[in-house]
C-alpha positions as CSV (number, residue, x, y, z in Angstrom):
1,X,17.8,57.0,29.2
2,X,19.9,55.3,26.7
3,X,19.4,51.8,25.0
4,X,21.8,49.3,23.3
5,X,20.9,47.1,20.3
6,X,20.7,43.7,20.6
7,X,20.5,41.5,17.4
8,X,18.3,38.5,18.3
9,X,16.7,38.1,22.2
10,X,15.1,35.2,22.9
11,X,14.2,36.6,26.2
12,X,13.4,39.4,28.1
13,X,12.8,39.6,32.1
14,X,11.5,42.3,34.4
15,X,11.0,42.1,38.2
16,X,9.8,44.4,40.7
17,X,12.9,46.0,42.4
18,X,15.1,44.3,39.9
19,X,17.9,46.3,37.5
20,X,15.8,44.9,34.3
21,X,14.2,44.8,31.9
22,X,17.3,42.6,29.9
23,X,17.6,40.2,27.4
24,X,19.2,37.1,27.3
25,X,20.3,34.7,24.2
26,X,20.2,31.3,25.5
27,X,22.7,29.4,26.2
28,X,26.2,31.2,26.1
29,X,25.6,34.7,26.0
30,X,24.9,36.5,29.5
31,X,22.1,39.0,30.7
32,X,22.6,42.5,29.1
33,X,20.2,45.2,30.2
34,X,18.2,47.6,28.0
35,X,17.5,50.6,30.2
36,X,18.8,52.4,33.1
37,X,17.1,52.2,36.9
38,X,14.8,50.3,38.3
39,X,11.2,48.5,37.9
40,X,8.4,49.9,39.9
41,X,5.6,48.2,40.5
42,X,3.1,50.2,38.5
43,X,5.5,49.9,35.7
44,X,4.8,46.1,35.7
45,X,1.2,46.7,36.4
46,X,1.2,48.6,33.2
47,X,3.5,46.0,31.6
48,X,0.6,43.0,32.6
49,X,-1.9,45.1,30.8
50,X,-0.6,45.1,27.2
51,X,-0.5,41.0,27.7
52,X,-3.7,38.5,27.7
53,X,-5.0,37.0,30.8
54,X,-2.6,34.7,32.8
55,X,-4.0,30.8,32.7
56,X,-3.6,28.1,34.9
57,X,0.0,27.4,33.8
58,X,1.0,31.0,34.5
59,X,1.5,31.9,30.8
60,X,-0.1,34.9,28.5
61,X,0.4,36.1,25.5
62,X,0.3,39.4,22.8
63,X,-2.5,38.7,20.6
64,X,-1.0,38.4,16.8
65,X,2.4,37.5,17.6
66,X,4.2,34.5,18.8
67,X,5.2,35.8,22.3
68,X,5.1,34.2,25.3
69,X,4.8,35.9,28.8
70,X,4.9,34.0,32.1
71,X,4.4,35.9,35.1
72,X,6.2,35.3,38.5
73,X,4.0,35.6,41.8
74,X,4.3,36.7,45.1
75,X,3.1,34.2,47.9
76,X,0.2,36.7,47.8
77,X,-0.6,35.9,44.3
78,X,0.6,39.6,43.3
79,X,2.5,39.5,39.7
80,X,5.9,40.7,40.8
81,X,8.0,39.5,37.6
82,X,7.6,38.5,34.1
83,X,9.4,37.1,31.8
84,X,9.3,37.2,27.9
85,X,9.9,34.4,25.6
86,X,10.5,36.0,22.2
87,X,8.9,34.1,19.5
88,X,9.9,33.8,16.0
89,X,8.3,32.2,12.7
90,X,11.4,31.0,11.3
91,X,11.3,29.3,7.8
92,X,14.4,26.5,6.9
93,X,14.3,24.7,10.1
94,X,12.3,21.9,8.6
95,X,15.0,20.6,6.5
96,X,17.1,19.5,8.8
97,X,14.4,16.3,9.1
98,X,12.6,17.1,5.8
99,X,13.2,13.6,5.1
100,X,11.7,11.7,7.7
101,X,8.9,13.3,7.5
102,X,8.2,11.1,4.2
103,X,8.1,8.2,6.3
104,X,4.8,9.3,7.7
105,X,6.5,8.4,11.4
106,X,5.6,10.0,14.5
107,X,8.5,12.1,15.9
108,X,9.8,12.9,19.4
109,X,12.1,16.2,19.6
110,X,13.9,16.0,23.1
111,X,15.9,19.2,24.1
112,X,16.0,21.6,27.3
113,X,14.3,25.2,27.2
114,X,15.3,27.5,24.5
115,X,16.6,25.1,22.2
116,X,14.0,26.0,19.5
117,X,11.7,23.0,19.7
118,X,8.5,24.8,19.3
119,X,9.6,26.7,16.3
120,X,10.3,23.6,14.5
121,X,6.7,22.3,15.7
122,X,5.4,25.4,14.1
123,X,7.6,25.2,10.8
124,X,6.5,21.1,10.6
125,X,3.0,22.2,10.8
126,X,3.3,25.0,7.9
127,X,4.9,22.1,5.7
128,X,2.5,19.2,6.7
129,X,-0.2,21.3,6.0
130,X,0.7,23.4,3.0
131,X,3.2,21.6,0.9
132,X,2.2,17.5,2.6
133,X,-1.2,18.5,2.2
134,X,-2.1,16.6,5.7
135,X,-5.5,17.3,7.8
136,X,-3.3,18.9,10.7
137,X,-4.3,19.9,14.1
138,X,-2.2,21.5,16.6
139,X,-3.0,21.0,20.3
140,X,-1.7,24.5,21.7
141,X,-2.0,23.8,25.4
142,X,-0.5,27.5,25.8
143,X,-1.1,29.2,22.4
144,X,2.7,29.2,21.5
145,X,2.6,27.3,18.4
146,X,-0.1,29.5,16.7
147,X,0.6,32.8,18.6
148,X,-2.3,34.3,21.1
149,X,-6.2,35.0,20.1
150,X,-8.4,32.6,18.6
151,X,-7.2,33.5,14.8
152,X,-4.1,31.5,14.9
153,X,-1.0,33.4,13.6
154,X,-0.1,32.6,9.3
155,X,3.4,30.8,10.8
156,X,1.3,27.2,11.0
157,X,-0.1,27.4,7.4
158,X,-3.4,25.8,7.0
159,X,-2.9,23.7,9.9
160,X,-6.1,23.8,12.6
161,X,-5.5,25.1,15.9
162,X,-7.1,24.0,18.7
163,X,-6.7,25.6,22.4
164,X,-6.6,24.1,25.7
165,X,-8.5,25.6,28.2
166,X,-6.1,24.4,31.5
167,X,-3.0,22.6,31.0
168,X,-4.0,19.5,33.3
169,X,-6.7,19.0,30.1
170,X,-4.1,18.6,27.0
171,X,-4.3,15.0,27.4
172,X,-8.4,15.2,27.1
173,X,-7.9,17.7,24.2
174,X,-5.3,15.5,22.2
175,X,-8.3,12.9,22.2
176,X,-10.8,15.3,21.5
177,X,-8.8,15.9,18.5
178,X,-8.6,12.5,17.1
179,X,-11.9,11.4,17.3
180,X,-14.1,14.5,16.7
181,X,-11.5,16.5,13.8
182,X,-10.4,13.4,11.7
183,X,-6.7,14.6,11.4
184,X,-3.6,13.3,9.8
185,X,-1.2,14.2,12.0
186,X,-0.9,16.1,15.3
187,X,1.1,18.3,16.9
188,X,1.5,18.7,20.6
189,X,4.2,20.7,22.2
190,X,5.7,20.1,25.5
191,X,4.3,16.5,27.1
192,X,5.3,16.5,30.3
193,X,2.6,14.1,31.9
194,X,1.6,10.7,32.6
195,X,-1.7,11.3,30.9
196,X,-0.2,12.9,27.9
197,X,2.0,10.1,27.4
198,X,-1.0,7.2,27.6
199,X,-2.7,9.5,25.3
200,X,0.1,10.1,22.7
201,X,0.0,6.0,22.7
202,X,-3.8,6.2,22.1
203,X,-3.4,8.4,19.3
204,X,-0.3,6.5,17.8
205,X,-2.7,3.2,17.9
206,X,-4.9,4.9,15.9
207,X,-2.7,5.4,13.1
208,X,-2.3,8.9,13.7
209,X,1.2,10.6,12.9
210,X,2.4,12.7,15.7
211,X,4.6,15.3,16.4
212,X,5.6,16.5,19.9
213,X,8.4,17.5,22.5
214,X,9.4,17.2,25.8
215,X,12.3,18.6,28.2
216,X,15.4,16.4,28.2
217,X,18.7,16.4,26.9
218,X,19.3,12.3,26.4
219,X,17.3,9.8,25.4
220,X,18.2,8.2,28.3
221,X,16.8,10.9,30.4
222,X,13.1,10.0,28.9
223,X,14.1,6.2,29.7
224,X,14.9,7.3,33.1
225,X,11.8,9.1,33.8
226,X,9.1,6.9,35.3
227,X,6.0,9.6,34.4
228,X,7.5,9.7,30.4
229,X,8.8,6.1,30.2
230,X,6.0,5.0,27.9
231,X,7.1,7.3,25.1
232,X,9.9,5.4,24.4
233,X,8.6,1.9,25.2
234,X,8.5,2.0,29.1
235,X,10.9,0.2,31.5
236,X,10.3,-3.2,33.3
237,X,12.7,-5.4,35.7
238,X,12.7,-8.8,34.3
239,X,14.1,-11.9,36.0
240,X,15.9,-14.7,33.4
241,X,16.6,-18.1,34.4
242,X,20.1,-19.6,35.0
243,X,20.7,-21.2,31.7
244,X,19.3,-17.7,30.0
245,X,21.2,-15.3,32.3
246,X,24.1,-17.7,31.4
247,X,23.7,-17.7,27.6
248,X,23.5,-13.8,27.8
249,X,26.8,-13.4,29.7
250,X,24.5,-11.1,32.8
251,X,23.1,-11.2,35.8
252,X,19.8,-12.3,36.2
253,X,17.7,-9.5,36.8
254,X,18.0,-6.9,33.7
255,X,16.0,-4.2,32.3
256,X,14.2,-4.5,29.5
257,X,12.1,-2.4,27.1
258,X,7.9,-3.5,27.8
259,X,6.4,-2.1,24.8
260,X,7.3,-0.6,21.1
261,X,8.1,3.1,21.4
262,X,4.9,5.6,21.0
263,X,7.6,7.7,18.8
264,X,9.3,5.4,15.8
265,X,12.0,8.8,15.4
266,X,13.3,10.6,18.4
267,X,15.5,13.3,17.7
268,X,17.8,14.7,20.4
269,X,18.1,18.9,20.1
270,X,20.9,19.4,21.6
271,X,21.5,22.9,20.2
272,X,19.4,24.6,17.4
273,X,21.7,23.3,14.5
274,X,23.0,20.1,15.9
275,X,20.6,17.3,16.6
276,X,21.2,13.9,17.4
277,X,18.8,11.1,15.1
278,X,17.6,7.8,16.7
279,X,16.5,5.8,13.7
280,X,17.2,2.6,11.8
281,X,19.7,1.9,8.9
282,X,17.4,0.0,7.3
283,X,15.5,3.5,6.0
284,X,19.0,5.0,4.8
285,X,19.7,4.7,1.0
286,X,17.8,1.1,0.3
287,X,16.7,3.1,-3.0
288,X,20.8,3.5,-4.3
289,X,21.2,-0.5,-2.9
290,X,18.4,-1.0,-5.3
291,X,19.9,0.4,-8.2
292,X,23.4,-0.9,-7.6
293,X,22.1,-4.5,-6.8
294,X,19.8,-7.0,-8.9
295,X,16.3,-7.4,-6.5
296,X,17.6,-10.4,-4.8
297,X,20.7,-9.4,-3.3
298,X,19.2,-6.1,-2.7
299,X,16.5,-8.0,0.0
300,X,19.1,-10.0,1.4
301,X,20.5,-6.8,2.3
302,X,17.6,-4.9,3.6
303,X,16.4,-8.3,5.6
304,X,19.9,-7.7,7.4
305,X,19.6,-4.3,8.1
306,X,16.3,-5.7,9.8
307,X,18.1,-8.2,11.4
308,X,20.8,-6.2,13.1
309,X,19.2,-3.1,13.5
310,X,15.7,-3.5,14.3
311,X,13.0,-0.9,14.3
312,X,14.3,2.8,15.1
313,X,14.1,4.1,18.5
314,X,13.2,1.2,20.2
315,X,17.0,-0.6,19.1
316,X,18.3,2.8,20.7
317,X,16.4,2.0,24.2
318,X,17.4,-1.5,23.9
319,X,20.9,-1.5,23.7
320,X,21.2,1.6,26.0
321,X,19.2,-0.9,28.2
322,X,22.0,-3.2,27.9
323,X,24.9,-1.1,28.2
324,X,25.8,-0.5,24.7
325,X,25.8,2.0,22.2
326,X,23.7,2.7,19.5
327,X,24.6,4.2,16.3
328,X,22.9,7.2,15.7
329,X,22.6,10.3,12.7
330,X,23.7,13.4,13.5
331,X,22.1,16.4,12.0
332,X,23.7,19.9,11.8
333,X,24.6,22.7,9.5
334,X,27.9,23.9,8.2
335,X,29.1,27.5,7.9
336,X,27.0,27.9,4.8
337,X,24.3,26.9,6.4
338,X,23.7,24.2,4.3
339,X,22.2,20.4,6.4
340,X,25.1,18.0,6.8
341,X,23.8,14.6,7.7
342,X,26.6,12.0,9.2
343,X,26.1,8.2,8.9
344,X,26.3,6.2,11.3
345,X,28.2,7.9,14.9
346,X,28.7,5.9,18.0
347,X,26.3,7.5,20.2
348,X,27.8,9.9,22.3
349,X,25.2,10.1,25.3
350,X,25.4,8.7,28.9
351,X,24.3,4.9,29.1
352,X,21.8,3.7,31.9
């Protein structure tokens, strides 16, 4: 039975009946299989065996790596596919936002499956912890961050790991976290509930920098989304009177943002080395204004920069709210791999 190499999979499937195993890099490249016939069900009995126990969520792991196996079910409850999320501990991806993480800001990383957000959670964590020196704790709802076991795997540093026992209790752990472990900042992957959101604002109130992801490809798509609304502020209908409808040049019943985002940065990851940055002008550069200008011109300048582009996110939500573009960073790397950094694009995303 022959093979063919394949440089770097991020995942492999196998199915009962099915032509596979094969692996697949996400997004352009298409399924190319490994071996010759196909799967039998003791074959995938076999396979379930090398692999932890399946939790609530449908996911195991391979104790001392960073794999992640999620296991397909027949109406029965019979395992009758799997399928293999290869995980990597990849060092460099962290300075692509090195430099917001001075800023001591909570950041949101939006992006669709396979994008490479939990790597970056797992490099941030290794840097926070080792070179920030931060009290970090990761809340590993599915032990993908720190790898399977209960000795997390030497990608996340010195950060402190702490596991979920079901899914539908991150939101209880996340708390747990704050109030019994005394962190800096934490780290939560994949918040995808309305729980998880109210509790990311808890935590946020607290002065607690966090770190976490969730599935979307927009901004506006987390605007959009009643459960994850509150991330970014939340979305109410509000009604103006004449003379104010007037004075704006709209109609009378607009959207408008309720609260201040939960996440200050949001970063959109819309492929592994080109990300789109929702922040403010006012952190870019004031320390070259400074030099260039004597003090007082230099805080007439920053005051405007307050004036005109308010507070990160949230002036992202608002003028998406209101039909208009937002200026935005966009992060990627060149052909020498090096971070490029442009300032300021016309967002490039679909409005509300």
């Amino acid at each position: 039975m022959g093979t063919i190499s394949y440089p770097c999979p991020t995942h492999i499937f196998c199915g009962y009946g099915y032509p596979y195993p094969c692996v697949q890099n996400l997004p352009k490249s298409h399924p190319c299989p490994l071996f010759c016939g196909r799967i039998s069900q003791l074959e995938l009995e076999e396979a379930q065996r090398a692999v932890g126990e399946f939790g609530g969520d449908n996911r195991a792991g391979i104790e001392g790596t960073l794999h992640r196996i999620s296991a397909i079910r027949s109406r029965k409850g019979m395992v009758v596919g799997l399928t293999c999320r290869v995980g990597r501990a990849v060092n460099g991806h962290v300075d692509m936002v090195r430099d917001l993480l001075n800023y001591k800001e909570s950041i949101l990383f939006l992006g669709r499956p396979g994008v490479g957000k939990t790597t970056v959670m797992r490099e941030i964590a290794r840097v926070l912890a080792d070179e920030f020196q931060k009290r970090v704790v990761i809340v590993d709802t599915s032990n993908e961050i720190g790898g399977d076991g209960d000795i997390p795997h030497a990608a996340i540093g010195g950060a402190r790991r702490m596991q979920v026992p079901e899914p539908s209790m991150q939101h209880r752990v996340m708390i747990e976290a704050v109030e019994n472990h005394m962190p800096e900042v934490v780290i939560v992957d994949e918040i995808g509930t309305e729980a998880e959101a109210q509790a990311c604002r808890s935590i946020a109130e607290r002065g607690v920098m966090l770190i976490g992801t969730a599935h979307g490809e927009r901004l506006a798509n987390i605007i959009k989304n009643p459960v994850l609304s509150d991330l970014v502020g939340g979305v109410e209908t509000v009604t103006l009177g004449d003379e104010e409808a007037r004075a704006r040049r709209t109609q009378k019943s607009i959207l408008e943002r309720k609260a201040p985002p939960t996440f200050p940065f949001l970063i959109e990851m819309r492929e592994r080395h080109y990300w789109v940055t929702h922040r403010s002008m006012r952190f870019y550069n004031l320390q070259q204004q400074q030099q260039q200008q004597s003090l007082q011109v230099w805080c007439k300048v920053a005051l405007l920069y307050l004036h005109l582009c308010g507070l990160k996110t949230e002036r992202s939500v608002d003028m998406l709210l209101h039909g208009k573009k937002p200026l935005v960073e966009v992060r990627k790397r060149d052909n020498e791999f090096e971070v490029v950094i442009e300032r300021w694009a016309t967002y490039d995303g679909d409005g509300l």
